[in-house]
C-alpha positions in Angstrom: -7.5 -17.2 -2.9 -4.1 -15.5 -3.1 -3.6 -12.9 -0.6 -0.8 -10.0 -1.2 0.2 -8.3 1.6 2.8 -4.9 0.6 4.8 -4.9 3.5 7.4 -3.1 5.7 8.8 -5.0 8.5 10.0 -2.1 10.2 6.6 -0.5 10.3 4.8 -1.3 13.9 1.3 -1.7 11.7 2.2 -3.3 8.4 3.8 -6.0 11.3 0.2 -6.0 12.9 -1.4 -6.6 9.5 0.8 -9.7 8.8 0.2 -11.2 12.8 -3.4 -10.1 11.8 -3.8 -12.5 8.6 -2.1 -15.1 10.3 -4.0 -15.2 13.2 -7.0 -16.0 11.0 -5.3 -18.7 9.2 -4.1 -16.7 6.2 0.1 -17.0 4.9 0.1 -14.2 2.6 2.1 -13.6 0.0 5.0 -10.9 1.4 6.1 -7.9 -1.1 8.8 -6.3 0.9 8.0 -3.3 -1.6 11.2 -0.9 -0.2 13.7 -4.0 -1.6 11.5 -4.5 -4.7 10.5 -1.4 -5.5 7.0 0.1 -7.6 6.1 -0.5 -11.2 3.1 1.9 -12.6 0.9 -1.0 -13.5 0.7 -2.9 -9.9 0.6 1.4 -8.2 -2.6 1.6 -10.8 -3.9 -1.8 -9.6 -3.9 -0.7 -6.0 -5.3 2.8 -6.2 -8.1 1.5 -8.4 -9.0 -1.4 -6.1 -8.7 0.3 -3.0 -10.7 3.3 -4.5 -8.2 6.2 -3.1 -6.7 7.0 -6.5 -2.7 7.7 -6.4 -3.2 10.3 -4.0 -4.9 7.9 -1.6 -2.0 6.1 -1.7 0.8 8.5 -0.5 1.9 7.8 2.4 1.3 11.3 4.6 3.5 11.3 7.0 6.1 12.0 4.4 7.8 15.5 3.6 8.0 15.0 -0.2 3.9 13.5 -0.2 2.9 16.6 1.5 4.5 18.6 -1.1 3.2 16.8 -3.7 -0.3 16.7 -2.7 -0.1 20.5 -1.9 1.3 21.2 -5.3 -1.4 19.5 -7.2 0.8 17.1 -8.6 -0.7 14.8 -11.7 -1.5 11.3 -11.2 1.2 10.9 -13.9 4.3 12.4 -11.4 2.5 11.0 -8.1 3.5 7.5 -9.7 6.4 8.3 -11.1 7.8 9.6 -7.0 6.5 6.6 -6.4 8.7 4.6 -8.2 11.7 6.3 -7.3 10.7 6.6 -3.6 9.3 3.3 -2.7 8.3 5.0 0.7 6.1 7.0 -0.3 3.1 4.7 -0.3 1.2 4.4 2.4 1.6 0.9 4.1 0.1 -1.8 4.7 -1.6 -2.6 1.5 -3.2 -6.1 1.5 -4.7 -7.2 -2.1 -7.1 -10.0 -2.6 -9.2 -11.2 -5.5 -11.8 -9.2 -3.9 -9.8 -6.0 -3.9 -7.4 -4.4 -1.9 -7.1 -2.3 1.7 -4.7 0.1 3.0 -4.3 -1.3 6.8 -5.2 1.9 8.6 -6.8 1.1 10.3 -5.1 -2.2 10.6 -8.4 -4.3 10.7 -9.2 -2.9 7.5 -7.9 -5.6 5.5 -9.9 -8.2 6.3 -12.4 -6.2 4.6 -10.8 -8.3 1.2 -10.5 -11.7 2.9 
């Protein structure tokens, strides 16, 4: 089974995630998703797998989310901010053939393994 974990090394929980997965034997594959970037179909894969929806997946903690999620936005301009701000999803996202997790908390994603 392939594991995916979307990840941000300078985040102090998408780090625990990885340490996580390797402490129960799993080498997952690493998207640093801030270098790579977003495309809509892999956003659409995520928020229907880990049954949050776009929204779900905005990362909170962030000025332009909030105003986004208070304006009503459509799923249509969630994922295009998305795309052109990478940070805006929430993180750690792990994605298995059995689904995929946002790691908060962090132990969530062995929900998929």
């Amino acid at each position: 089974m392939t594991v995916t974990l979307f990840h941000n090394p300078k985040c102090s929980t998408s780090r625990k995630a990885l340490e996580l997965l390797q402490e129960k034997g799993v080498q997952p594959v690493v998207v640093e998703y801030l270098k790579t970037g977003w495309d809509a179909a892999t956003l659409d894969r995520l928020a229907r797998e880990t049954g949050v929806g776009l929204s779900g997946l905005l990362r909170r903690r962030e000025a332009k989310a909030g105003e986004l999620l208070e304006s009503g936005a459509s799923d249509d301009v969630i994922r295009a901010a998305m795309i052109a701000e990478p940070v805006l999803v929430e993180r750690p996202i792990v994605q298995t053939d059995k689904g995929a997790r946002i790691g908060r908390p962090v132990e969530a994603v062995l929900e998929v393994l």
